[in-house]
Structure formats: C-alpha cells, structure tokens
C-alpha positions as CSV (number, residue, x, y, z in Angstrom):
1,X,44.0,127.0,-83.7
2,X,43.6,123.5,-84.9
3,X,41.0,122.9,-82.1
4,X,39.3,126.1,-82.7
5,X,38.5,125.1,-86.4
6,X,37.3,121.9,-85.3
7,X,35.0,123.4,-82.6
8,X,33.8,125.9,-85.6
9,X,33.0,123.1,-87.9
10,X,30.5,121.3,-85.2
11,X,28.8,124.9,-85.1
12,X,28.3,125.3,-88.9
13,X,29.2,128.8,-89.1
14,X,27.7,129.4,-92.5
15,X,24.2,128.5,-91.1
16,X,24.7,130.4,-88.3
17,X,24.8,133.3,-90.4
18,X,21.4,132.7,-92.1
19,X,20.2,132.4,-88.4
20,X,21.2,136.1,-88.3
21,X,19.7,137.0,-91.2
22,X,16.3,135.4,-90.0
23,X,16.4,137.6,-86.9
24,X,17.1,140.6,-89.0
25,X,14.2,139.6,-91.2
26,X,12.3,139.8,-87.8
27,X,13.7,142.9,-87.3
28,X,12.3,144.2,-90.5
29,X,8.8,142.6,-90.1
30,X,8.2,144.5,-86.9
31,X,9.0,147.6,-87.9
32,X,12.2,148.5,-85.4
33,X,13.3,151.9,-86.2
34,X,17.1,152.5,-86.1
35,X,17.6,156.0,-84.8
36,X,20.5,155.9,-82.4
37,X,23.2,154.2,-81.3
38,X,21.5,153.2,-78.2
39,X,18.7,151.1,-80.6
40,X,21.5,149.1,-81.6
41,X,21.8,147.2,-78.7
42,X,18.6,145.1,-78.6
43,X,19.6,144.4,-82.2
44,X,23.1,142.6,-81.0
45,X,21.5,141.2,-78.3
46,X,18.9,139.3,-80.5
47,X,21.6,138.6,-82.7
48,X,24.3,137.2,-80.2
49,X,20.9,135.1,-79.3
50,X,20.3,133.4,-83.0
51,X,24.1,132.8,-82.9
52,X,24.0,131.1,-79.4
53,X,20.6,128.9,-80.6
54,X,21.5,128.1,-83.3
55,X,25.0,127.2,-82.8
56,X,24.2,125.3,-79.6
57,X,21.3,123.0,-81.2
58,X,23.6,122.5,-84.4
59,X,26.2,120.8,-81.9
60,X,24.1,118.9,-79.9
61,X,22.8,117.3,-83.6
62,X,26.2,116.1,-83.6
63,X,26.4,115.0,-80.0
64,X,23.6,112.9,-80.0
65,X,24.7,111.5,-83.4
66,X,28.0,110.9,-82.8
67,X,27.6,106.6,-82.7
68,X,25.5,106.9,-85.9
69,X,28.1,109.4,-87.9
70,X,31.0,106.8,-86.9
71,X,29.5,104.5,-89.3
72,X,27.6,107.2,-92.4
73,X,30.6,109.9,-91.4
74,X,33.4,109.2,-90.1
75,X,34.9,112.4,-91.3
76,X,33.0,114.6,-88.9
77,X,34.3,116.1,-85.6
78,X,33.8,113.8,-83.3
79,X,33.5,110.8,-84.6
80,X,37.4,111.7,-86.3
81,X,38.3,112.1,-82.8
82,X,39.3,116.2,-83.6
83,X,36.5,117.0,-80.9
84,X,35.9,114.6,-77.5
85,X,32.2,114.1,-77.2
86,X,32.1,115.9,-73.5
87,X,33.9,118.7,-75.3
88,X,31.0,119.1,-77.7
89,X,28.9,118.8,-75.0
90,X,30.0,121.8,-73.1
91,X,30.3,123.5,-76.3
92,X,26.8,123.0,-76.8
93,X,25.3,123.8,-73.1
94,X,27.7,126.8,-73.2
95,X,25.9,128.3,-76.9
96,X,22.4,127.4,-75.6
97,X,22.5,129.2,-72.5
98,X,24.3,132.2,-74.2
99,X,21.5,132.4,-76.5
100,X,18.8,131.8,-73.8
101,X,20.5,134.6,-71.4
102,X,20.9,137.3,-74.1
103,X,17.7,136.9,-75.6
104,X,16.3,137.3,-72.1
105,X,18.7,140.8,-71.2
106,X,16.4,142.0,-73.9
107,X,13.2,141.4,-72.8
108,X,11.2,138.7,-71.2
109,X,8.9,137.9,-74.4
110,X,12.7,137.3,-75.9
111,X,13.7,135.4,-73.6
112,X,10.7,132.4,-73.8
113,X,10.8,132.7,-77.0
114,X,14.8,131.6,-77.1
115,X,13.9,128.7,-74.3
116,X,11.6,127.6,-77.0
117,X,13.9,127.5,-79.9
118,X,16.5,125.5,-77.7
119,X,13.9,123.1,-76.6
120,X,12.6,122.2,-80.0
121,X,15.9,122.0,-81.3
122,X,16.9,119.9,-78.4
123,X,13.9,117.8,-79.1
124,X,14.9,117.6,-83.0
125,X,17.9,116.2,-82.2
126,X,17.2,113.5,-79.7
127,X,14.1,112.4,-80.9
128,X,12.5,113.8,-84.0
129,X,15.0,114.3,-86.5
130,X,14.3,110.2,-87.9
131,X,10.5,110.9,-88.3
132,X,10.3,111.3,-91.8
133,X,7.3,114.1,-91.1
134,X,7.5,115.3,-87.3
135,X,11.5,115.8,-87.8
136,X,10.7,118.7,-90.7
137,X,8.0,120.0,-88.7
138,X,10.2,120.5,-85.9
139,X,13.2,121.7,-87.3
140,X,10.9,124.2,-89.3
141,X,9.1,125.1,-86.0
142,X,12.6,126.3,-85.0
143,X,12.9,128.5,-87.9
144,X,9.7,130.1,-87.3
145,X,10.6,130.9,-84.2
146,X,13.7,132.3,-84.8
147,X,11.7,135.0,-86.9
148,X,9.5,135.6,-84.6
149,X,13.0,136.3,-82.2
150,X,14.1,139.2,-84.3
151,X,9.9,140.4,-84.2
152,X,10.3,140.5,-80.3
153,X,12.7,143.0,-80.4
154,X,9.1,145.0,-80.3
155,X,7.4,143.1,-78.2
156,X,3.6,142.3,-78.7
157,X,3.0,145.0,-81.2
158,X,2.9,143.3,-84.3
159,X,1.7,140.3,-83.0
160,X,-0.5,139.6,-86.1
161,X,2.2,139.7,-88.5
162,X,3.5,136.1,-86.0
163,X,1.4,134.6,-88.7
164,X,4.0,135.2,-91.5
165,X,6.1,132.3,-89.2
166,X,4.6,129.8,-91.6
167,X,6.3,130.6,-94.4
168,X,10.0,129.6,-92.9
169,X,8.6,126.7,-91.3
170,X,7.4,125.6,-94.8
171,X,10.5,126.3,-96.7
172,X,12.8,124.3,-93.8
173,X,9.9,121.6,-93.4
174,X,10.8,121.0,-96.9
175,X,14.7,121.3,-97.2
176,X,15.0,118.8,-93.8
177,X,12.5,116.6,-95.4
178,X,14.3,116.7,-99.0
179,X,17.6,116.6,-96.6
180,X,17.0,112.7,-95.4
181,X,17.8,111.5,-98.9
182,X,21.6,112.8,-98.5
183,X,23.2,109.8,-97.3
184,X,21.8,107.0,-99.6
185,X,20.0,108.9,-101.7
186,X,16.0,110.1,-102.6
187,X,13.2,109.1,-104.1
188,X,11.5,111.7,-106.6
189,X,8.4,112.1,-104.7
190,X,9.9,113.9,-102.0
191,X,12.0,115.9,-104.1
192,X,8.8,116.8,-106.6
193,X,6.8,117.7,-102.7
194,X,9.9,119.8,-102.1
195,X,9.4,122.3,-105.6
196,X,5.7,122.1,-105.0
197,X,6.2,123.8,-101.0
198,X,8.8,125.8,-102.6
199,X,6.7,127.2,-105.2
200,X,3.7,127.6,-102.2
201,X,6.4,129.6,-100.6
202,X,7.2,131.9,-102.8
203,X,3.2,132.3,-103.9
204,X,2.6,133.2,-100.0
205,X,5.6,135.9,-100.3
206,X,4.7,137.2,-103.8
207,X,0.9,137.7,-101.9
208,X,2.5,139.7,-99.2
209,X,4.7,141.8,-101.3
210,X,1.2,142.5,-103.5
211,X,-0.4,143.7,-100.6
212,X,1.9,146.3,-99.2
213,X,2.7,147.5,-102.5
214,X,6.3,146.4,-102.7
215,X,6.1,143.8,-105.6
216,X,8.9,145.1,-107.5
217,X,11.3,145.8,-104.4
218,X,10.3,142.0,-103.5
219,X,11.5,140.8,-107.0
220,X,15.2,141.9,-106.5
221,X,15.3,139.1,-104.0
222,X,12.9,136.3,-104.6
223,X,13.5,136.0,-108.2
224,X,17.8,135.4,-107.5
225,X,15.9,133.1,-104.4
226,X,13.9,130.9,-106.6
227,X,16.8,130.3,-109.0
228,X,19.2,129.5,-106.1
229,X,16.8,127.0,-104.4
230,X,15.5,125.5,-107.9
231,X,18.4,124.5,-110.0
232,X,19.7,122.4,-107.8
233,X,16.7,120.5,-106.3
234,X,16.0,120.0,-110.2
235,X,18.8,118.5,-111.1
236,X,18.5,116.2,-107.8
237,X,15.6,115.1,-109.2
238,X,17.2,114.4,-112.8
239,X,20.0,112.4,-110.8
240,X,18.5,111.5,-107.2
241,X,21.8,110.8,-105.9
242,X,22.9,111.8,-102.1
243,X,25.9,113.9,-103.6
244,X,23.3,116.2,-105.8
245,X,20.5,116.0,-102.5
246,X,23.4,117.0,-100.7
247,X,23.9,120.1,-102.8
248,X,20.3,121.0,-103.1
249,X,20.2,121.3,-99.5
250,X,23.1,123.6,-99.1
251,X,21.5,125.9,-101.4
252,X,18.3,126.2,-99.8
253,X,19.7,126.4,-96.1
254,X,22.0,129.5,-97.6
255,X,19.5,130.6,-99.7
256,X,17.1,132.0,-96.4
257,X,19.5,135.0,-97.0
258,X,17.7,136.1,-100.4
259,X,14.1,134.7,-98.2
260,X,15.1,137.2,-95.5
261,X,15.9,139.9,-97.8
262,X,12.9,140.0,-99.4
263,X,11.2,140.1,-96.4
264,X,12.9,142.8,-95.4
265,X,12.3,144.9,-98.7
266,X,8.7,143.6,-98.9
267,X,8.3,145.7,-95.3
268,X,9.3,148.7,-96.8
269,X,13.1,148.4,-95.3
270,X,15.3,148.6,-98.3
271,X,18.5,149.5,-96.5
272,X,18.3,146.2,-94.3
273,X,17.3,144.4,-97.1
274,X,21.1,144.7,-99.1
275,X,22.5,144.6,-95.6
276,X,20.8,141.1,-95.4
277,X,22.0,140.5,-98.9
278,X,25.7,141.4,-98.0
279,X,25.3,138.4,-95.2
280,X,25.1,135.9,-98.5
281,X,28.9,135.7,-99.8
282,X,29.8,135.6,-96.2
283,X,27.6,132.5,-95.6
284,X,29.3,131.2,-99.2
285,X,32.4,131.7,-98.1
286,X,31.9,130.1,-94.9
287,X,30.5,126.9,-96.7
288,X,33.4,126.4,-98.8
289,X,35.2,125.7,-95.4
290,X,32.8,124.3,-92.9
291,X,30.2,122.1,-93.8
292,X,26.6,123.3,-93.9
293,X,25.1,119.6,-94.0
C-alpha cells in the first residue's frame, strides 16, 4: 500500500480529475446525446484516455526533474527515494500508452488527438517547461487539446466550436506562467498579467454564454470560478511569496472544474454541468492528500 500511495502521489490524482472534467466539458461542447447504455462507452473510453494523458505526462514531469527536485524538493517521490526513477519511468510509458490506446478504441480522430497531447506534454517536460513563455504555451496547448478530446467523441461535426480551445490554453498559459514563481517566489508583473488573462477568460466565456442565451445558467458556475481563482492570486500579489504563489496555483488548476461546468451549462447541458460540479470536492479532497503542484 505504501508503494501504491507513492506511485499515486507522482500521478497527482486531484489534477487528474480536472482532466476528466475537461473531457466532459468536451463532451458537453459537442453536443453528445446520452440515450443508452451503449453511448456510455465512448464516454469511459475518452475518459480512461484524459486519465492515462494526463497521468502519464504528470510523471514523466517528475522523471525528467528528478536531479533538479533533489535540490528545490527533496520531499518528492523520487528524489525521497519512495519511487526508483525506472519505476516512474514505466509508470509513465504504461499511462501514456493507456491513454493513446483507449483514445484510439474510440475513434481514429481520438486517437491523434491523444498522440498529440502526450507529445506536447512530453515536450513540456524535457524541454519547455524553463521557457518563461513557450513552457505556458505548451502546457496550455495540452489543455486545449484535452477539450477538444472529449469534442471527438463526435468526430468532425462541431469542428467550428475547436475554436473555444483558446480559452483553456489561456487560463493554463497563465496559471503555468504565474506557477514559476512557486519555489523562490514572483514578481508582481506576472501575477498582475495573470488577473488580466483571467479576467480575458472569463470575458470570452461570459460572450459565449450571451450568445446562446444561457447567461444566467453560466453565472452558477463562473461567478463561484472567478472567486476561487481570484482571492488567492490577489493575495499573492499582496505577499509575492512562493508559499501564497503556491496556493494560487492550486486553486486555479482545481478550479477548471467550475471552467468546465460552465461550459457545460452554457451548451445547454445542465445535468452534466452539476455532474461536473460534483467532480470539485473530490479533486479537494484529493489535494489535501497528494500534491497538486
């Protein structure tokens, strides 16, 4: 059991659940009817795929910092010695390809679309994540493609909703890029970018929810969203430390929950929307035992 917690803790299960919540999203975006038991399936699979991704590129982040993170922390995984580095390793190849193989017993359009995901994440972590602007454009390239997973669950048909992509690779452009002032600290102007792209975020989804006439369904969600994501990145920039950084990021990584449900209610799917919602304490929970940074 001991090794199982420590194997859990390189996969940051509370993220992976706001992976699931982005597919879902997806889900909602495209208009998939549930009707039957049988229309579950593409659902789980496209699920089990997020999980896989996202779990897979989460470990290899460790892998490939493992040198760095005996020296800034010492407490994690494998540096602590819980985890042997060929351990994560296999743990990592063994999540990407689950992810890569399920999205593909969907469909093919799935299935590129999760080779993607694992390349850029792949890519993140070996060479992007130090850029102080290609490393948030990647790791919110990822996101954006994670929504548009859960939108191939019908294929090319709402191909020109892939547009609404931008708005997660925004919101984690910013949290990654307000997230490299966690270990020493910030200085303001990124923070003060970070509320400005927040703010741009919520404008874009406030536009959307306008024009298909869902405003006040939308509000349930993005108004307990922008209090999640704010208070915190305000008070990081009151007190710029890596302690309060480190908080603000937590909350906007679990705050994609509240993003994803509004998406969901904004595309007329109410029901998936509190679904999505229910995800939140579960991602909570899951923080107040694993790490989410």
């Amino acid at each position: 059991m001991g090794k199982i917690f420590h194997l859990l803790r390189l996969m940051r299960p509370a993220n992976i659940v706001t992976s699931v919540a982005d597919v879902l999203a997806g889900i909602a975006i495209s208009s998939f009817v549930f009707g039957s038991s049988a229309s579950l399936l593409p659902v789980i699979l496209l699920c089990l795929s997020t999980i896989g991704l996202y779990g897979g590129g989460i470990v290899f982040n460790d892998v490939f910092d493992a040198d760095l993170d005996k020296i800034e922390r010492p407490e994690r995984a494998i540096p602590s010695g819980a985890v042997k580095l060929n351990e994560a390793v296999y743990l990592g190849i063994f999540l990407l390809v689950l992810g890569i193989l399920s999205a593909f017993l969907h469909s093919i359009f799935s299935g590129i679309i999760a080779m993607f995901i694992a390349f850029f994440a792949l890519v993140y972590n070996k060479f992007s994540k130090h850029h102080s602007f290609i490393g948030p454009l990647n790791m919110g390239t990822c996101r954006g493609l994670n929504l548009i997973l859960g939108m191939s669950i019908l294929a090319f048909s709402q191909n020109n909703l892939y547009i609404i992509a931008i708005v997660p690779l925004i919101y984690i452009f910013s949290i990654t890029m307000i997230s490299q002032g966690e270990v020493h600290g910030s200085n303001k102007n990124k923070l003060f970018l970070g509320v400005f792209l927040y703010a741009m975020v919520i404008g874009i989804m406030l536009y959307f929810s306008w024009s298909m006439g869902q405003v006040l369904m939308a509000l349930l969600f993005i108004l307990p969203f922008a209090w999640m994501i704010f208070k915190p990145l305000f008070k990081a920039i009151r007190e710029p430390l890596g302690k309060n950084i480190g908080m603000a990021v937590k909350a906007g990584v679990i705050s994609l929950i509240l993003m994803d449900a509004a998406w969901a209610a904004v595309f007329g799917s109410l029901g998936l929307a509190f679904f999505i919602v229910i995800l939140l304490p579960l991602s909570i929970w899951l923080s107040k035992r694993f790490a989410v940074t």
